[in-house]
C-alpha positions as CSV (number, residue, x, y, z in Angstrom):
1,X,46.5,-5.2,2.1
2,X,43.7,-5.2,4.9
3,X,40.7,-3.2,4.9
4,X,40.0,-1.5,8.1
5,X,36.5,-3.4,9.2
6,X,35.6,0.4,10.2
7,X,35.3,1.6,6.6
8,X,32.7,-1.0,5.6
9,X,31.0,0.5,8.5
10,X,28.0,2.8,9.0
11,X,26.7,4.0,12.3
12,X,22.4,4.1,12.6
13,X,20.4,5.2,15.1
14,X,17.7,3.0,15.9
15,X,14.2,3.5,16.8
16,X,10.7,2.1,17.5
17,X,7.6,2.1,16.3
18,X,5.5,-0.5,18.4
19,X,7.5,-4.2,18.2
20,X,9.2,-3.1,14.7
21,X,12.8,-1.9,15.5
22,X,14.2,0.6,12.3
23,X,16.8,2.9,11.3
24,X,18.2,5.7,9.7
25,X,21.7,6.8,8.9
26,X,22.6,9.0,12.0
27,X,24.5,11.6,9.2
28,X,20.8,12.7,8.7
29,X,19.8,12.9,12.4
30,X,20.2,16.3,13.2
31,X,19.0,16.1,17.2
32,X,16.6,13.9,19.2
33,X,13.8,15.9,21.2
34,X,10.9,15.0,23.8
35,X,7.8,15.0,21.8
36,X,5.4,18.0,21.8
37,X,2.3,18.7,20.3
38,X,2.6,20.4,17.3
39,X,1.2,23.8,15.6
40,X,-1.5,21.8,13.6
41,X,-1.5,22.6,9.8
42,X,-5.5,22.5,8.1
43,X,-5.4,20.7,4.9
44,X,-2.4,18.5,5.4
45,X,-1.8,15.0,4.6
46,X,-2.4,12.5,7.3
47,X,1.0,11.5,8.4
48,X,1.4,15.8,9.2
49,X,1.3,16.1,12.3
50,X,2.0,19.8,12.2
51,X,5.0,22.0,12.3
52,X,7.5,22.1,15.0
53,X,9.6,25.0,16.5
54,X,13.4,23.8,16.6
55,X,15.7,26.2,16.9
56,X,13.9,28.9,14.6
57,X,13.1,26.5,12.3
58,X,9.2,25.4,11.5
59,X,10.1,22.1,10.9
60,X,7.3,19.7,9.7
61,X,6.5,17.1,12.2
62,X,5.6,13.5,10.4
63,X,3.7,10.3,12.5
64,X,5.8,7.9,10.0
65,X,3.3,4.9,11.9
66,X,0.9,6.1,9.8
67,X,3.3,7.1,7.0
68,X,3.8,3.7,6.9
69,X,0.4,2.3,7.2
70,X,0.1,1.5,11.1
71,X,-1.8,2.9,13.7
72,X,-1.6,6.5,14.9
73,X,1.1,7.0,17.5
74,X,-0.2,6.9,21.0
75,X,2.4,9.1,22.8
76,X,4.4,7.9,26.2
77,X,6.9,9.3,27.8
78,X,9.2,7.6,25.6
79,X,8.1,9.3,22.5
80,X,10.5,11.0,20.9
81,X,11.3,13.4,17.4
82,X,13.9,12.9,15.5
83,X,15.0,16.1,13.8
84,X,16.4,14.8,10.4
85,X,17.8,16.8,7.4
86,X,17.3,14.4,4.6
87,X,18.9,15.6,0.9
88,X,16.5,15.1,-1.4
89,X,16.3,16.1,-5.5
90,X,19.1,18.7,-5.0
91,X,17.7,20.1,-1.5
92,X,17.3,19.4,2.1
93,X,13.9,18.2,3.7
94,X,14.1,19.6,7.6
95,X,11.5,17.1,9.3
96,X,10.6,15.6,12.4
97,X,9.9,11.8,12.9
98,X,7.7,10.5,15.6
99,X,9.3,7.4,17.2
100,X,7.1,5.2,19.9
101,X,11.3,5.1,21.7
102,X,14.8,6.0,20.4
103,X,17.3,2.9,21.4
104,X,20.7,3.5,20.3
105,X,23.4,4.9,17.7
106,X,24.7,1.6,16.8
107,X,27.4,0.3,13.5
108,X,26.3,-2.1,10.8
109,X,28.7,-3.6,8.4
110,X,27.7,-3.3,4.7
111,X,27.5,-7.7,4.7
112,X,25.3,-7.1,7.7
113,X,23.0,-5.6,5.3
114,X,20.4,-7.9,3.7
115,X,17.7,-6.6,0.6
116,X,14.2,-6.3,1.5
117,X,11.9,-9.1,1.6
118,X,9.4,-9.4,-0.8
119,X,7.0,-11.1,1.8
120,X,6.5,-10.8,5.4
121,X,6.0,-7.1,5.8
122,X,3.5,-4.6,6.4
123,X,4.8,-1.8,4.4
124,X,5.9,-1.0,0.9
125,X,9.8,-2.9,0.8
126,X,10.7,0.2,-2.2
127,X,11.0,2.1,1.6
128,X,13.1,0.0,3.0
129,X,17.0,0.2,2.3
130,X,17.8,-3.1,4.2
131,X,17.3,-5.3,7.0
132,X,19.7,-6.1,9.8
133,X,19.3,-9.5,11.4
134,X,20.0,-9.8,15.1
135,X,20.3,-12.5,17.7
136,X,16.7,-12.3,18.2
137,X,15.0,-9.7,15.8
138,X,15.6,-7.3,12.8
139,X,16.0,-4.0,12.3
140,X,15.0,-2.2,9.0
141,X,17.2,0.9,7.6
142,X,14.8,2.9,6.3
143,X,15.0,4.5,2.7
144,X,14.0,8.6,3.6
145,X,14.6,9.1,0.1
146,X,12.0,7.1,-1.3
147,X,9.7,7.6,2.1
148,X,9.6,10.7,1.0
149,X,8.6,10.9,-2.9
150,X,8.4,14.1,-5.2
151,X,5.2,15.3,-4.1
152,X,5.7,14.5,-0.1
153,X,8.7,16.7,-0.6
154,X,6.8,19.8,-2.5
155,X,3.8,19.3,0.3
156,X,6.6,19.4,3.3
157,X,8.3,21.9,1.9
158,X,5.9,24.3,1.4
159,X,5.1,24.1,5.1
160,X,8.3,25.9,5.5
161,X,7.9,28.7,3.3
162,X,7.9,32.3,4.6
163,X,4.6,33.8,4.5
164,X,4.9,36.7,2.2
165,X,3.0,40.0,2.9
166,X,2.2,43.0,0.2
């Protein structure tokens, strides 16, 4: 019997931030938006940008250059969100990633798929799920899960809470 090449397939949408090409499962990706500025949040973490109206929904707003130890985000007109909803520990984390440009939904094959280096990055490899190699670059899948650890989760989450009056 022969597989269909389509189930070994997932479909990613791919991003930038500065020369670095990455991606995330496009099952997470909820919608794609023009960058704003958003409602700043005193006390955050560094990588909070602030929260974000979508839809009726404050949804926290994350630079994930800095998340991941580059440079702030300098915004263009190609600066995008991506509105994920990321399960995480038995819930979902509404968020919004700042991208420098948004490419493509594009399909990898799971023997496309390479681990993470050990060497050769800038970033923490427990965040990355895998690396893609193309004709003349890579792209790294992104791990959301473990971008995102337990308390990253309880501090984004509680930016979504209902203020509760009485």
């Amino acid at each position: 019997m022969i597989m269909s090449s389509a189930s070994s397939e997932s479909q990613f949408v791919t991003f930038s931030l500065g020369e670095e090409i990455f991606a995330v499962p496009v099952t997470v990706v909820r919608e794609i938006l023009d960058h704003e500025d958003p409602f700043k949040i005193p006390h955050g973490p560094d990588y909070l940008l602030g929260l974000r109206d979508v839809r009726g929904q404050g949804v926290p707003v994350i630079d994930l250059r800095v998340r991941l130890g580059m440079s702030r985000t300098i915004r263009t007109n190609d600066t995008r969100i991506l509105v994920l909803d990321i399960p995480i520990e038995g819930k979902t984390l509404a968020i919004g990633l700042v991208a420098d440009k948004v490419y493509e939904v594009t399909p990898f094959r799971r023997d496309q798929i390479e681990a993470a280096p050990d060497i050769g990055v800038r970033w923490g490899s427990d965040y990355i799920a895998g690396v893609v190699r193309r004709e003349a670059d890579f792209v790294v899948i992104i791990d959301l899960a473990r971008l995102f650890s337990h308390s990253d989760v309880n501090v984004l989450g509680s930016s979504e809470k209902q203020v509760a009056f009485g």
